[in-house]
C-alpha positions in Angstrom: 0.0 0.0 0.0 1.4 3.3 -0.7 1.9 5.5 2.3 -0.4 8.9 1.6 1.9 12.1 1.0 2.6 14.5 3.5 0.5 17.7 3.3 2.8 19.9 6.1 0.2 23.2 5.6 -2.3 20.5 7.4 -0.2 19.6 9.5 1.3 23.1 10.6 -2.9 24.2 11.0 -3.7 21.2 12.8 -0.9 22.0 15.3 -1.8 21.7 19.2 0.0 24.8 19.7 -1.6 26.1 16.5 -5.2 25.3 17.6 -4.5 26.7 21.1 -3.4 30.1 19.8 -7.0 30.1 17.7 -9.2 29.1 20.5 -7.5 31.8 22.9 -7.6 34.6 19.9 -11.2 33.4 19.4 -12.1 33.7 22.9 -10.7 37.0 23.7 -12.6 38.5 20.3 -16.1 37.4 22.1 -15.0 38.4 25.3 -14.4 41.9 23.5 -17.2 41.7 21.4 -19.4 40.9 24.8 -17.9 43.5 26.6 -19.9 46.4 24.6 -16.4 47.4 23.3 -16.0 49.5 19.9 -16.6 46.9 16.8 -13.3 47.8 15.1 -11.8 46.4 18.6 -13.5 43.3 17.6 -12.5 43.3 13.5 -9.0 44.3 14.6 -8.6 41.2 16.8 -9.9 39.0 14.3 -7.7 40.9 11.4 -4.4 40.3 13.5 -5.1 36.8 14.3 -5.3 36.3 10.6 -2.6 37.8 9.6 -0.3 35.7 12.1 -2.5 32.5 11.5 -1.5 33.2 7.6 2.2 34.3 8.5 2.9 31.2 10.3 1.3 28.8 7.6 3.7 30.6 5.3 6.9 30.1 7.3 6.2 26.6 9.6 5.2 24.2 6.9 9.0 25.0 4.9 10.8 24.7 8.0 13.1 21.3 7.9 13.0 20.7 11.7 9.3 21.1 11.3 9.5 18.5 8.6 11.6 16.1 10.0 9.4 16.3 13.1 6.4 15.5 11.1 8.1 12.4 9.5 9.4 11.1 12.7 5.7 11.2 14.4 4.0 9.6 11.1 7.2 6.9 11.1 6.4 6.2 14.5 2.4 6.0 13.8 3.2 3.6 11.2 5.7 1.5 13.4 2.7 1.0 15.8 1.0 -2.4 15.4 -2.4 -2.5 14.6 -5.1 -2.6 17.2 -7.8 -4.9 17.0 -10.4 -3.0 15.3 -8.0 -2.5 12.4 -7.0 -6.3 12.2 -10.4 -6.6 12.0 -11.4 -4.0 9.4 -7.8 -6.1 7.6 -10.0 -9.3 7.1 -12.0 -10.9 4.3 -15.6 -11.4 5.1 -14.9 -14.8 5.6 -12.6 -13.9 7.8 -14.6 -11.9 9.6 -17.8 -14.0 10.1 -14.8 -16.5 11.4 -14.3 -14.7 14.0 -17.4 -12.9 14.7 -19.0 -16.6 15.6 -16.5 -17.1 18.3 -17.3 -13.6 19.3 -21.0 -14.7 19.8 -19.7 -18.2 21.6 -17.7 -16.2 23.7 -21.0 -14.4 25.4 -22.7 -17.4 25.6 -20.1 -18.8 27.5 -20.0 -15.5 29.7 -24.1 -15.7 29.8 -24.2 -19.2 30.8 -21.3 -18.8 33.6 -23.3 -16.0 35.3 -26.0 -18.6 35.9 -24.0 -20.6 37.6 -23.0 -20.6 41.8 -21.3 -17.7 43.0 -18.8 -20.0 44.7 -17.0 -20.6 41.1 -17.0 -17.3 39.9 -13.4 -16.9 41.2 -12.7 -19.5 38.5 -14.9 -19.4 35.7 -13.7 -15.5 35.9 -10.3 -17.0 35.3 -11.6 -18.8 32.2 -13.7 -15.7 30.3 -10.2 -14.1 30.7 -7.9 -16.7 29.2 -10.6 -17.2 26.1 -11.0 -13.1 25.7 -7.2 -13.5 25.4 -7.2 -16.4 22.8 -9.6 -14.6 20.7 -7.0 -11.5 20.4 -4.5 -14.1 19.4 -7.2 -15.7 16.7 -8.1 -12.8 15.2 -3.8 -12.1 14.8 -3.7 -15.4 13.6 -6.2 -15.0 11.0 -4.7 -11.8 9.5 -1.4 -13.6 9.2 -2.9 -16.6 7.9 -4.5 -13.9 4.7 -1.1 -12.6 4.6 0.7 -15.7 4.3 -1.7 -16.5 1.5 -1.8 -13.5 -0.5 2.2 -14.0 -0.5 2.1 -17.1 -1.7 -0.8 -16.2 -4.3 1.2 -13.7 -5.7 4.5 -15.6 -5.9 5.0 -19.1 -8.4 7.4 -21.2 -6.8 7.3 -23.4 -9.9 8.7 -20.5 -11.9 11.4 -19.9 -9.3 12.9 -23.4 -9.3 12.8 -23.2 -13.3 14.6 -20.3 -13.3 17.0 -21.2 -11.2 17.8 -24.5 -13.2 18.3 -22.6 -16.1 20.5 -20.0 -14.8 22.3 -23.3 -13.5 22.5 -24.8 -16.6 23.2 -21.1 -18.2 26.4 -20.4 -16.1 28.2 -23.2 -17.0 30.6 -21.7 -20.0 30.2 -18.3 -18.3 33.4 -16.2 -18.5 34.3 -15.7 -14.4 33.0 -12.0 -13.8 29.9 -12.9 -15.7 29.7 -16.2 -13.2 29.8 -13.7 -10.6 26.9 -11.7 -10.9 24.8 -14.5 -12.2 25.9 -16.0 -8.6 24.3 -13.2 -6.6 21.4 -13.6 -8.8 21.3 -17.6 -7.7 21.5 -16.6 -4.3 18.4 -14.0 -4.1 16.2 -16.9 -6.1 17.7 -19.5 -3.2 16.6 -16.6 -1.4 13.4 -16.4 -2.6 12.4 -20.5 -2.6 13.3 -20.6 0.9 10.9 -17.7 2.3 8.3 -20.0 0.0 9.0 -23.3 1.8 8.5 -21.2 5.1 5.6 -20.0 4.5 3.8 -22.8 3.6 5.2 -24.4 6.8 3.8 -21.8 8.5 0.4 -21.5 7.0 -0.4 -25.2 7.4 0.7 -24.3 11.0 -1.9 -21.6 11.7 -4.3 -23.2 10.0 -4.0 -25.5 12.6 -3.9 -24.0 15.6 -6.9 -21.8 14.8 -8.7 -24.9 13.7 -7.7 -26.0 17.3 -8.8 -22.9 18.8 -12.2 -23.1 17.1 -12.8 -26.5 18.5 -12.0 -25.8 22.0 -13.5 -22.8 22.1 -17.0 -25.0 20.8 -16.1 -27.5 23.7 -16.0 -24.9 26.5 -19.0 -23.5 25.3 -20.7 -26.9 25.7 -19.4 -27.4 28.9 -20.4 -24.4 30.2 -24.3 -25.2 30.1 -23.4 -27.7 33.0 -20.3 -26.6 34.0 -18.6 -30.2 34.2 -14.6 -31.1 35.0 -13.7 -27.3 35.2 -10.4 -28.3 35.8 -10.2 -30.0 32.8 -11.3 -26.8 31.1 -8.9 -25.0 32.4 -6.1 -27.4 31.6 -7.2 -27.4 28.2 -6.9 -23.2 28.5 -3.7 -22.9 29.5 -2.4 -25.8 27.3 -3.7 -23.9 24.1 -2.3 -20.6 25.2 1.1 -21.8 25.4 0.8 -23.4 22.0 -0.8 -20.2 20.6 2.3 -18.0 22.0 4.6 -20.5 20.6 2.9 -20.6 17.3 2.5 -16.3 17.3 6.7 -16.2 18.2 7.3 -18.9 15.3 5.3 -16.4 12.8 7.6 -13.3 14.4 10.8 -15.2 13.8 9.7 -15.5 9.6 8.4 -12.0 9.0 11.3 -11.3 6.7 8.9 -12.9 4.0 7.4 -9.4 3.9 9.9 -7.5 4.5 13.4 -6.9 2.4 16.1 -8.2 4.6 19.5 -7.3 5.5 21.2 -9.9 3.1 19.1 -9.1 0.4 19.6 -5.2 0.4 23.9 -6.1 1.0 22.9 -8.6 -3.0 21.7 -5.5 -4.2 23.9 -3.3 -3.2 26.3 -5.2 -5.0 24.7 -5.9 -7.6 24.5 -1.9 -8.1 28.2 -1.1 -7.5 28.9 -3.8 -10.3 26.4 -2.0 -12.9 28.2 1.1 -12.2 31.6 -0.7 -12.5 31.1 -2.3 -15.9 29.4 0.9 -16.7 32.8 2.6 -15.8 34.5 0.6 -17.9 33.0 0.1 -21.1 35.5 1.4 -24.2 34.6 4.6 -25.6 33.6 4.2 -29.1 36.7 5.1 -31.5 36.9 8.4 -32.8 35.4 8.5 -35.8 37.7 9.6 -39.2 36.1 12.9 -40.8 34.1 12.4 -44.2 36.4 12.0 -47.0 36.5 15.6 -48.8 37.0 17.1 -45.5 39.6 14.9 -45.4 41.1 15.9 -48.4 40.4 19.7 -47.6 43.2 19.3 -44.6 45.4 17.7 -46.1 45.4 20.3 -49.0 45.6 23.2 -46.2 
């Protein structure tokens, strides 16, 4: 997704400071205009407040500390992970019905353990808290999972392996400095087949675990009507949170699928100082010799 330009003027206006200076002008031309004072008092306070409102929207919006400050607060927005109502607004409607339906067995549950004695609230309090937390993890699980997809929808791993036999194949009677930049190219499509196999690793593994996580949270939900073996249920709880935090720190450890890594960036780099060293030294073209009368003209001079 591309990030939406900077307007600074809009930034600059919208300004705490900013603001603050407009509600205080503002208030102080009504307390003058409710004071009975002269209406020029009145037009003059508005008049200077516009002049320095349009003063500083001329100067702040070009200043480079301004900017930089700007950059650094929407860097830092954009650095923060998504809450749960954007993960949400993130999903397919598949997705989203997905998780809604755990939503709704998730107030049964809560419904059905209010009916219940008072002397196992303690616990079943204990229980509503460790599902609420498995549905944040679920719903993170599910936007992965559509990430994982798209990345593989968008990417042939057929078409990878074929090119990297041929470029095998290819860079057999290769002259050694034309070896050598076909080898970085090998590398990034090794590269590129590995983040593949990973991913599907990984998607079969979500897939998993929020199958598990559905069926669970379908069991509780059952069990809640009677309330039988809460131990177990709470066994089964903090078994399935474990293997949902494992499962979450797996998905960290592989996020380099979406993102351009360090090794990759040091192939290009490479790859960019060897363009501009072959550029470098290609032969300039030979002088061409002049047309032939000219020719003749100099040497009759």
């Amino acid at each position: 997704m591309n990030e939406r330009p900077i307007n600074y003027t809009r930034e600059a206006f919208l300004h705490p400071w900013n603001l603050t200076f407009l509600i205080a002008a503002l208030g102080m031309a009504l307390g003058v205009s409710f004071a009975g004072s002269p209406s020029w008092l009145f037009e003059t306070v508005l008049l200077f407040t516009a002049a320095l409102e349009l003063l500083y929207l001329g100067i702040m919006p070009r200043q480079e500390r301004f900017r930089r400050a700007v950059r650094a607060r929407r860097a830092t927005e954009h650095a923060r992970p998504p809450s749960q109502k954007e993960l949400f607004q993130l999903l397919s409607r598949t997705s989203q019905r997905r998780y809604i339906r755990l939503r709704n067995l998730e107030q049964q549950i809560r419904t059905n353990y209010h009916k219940l004695s008072y002397a196992s609230q303690g616990l079943l309090e204990s229980h509503l808290h460790k599902i609420d937390n498995l549905l944040r993890s679920y719903l993170n699980l599910l936007y992965q999972k559509e990430r994982y997809e798209q990345y593989l929808s968008n990417t042939s791993e057929d078409r990878l392996a074929e090119a990297l036999q041929l470029l095998q194949q290819d860079m057999a009677d290769d002259a050694p400095r034309v070896r050598a930049i076909k080898e970085r190219r090998k590398r990034i499509l090794e590269q590129r087949l590995e983040r593949i196999k990973k991913a599907r690793e990984n998607l079969e593994i979500i897939e998993a675990q929020l199958d598990t996580i559905d069926d669970v949270i379908q069991y509780i939900h059952e069990q809640s009507l009677t309330l039988r073996n809460p131990e177990e249920i709470t066994f089964q709880l903090d078994t399935l949170l474990s293997e949902v935090e494992e499962t979450e720190s797996t998905v960290a450890q592989i996020e380099d699928i979406f993102t351009a890594p360090m090794a990759l960036a040091g192939e290009l780099d490479a790859l960019a100082l060897e363009s501009s060293r072959l550029t470098s030294e290609t032969p300039e073209a030979p002088e061409q010799p002049p047309p032939e009368p000219l020719r003749r003209q100099r040497l009759r001079s």
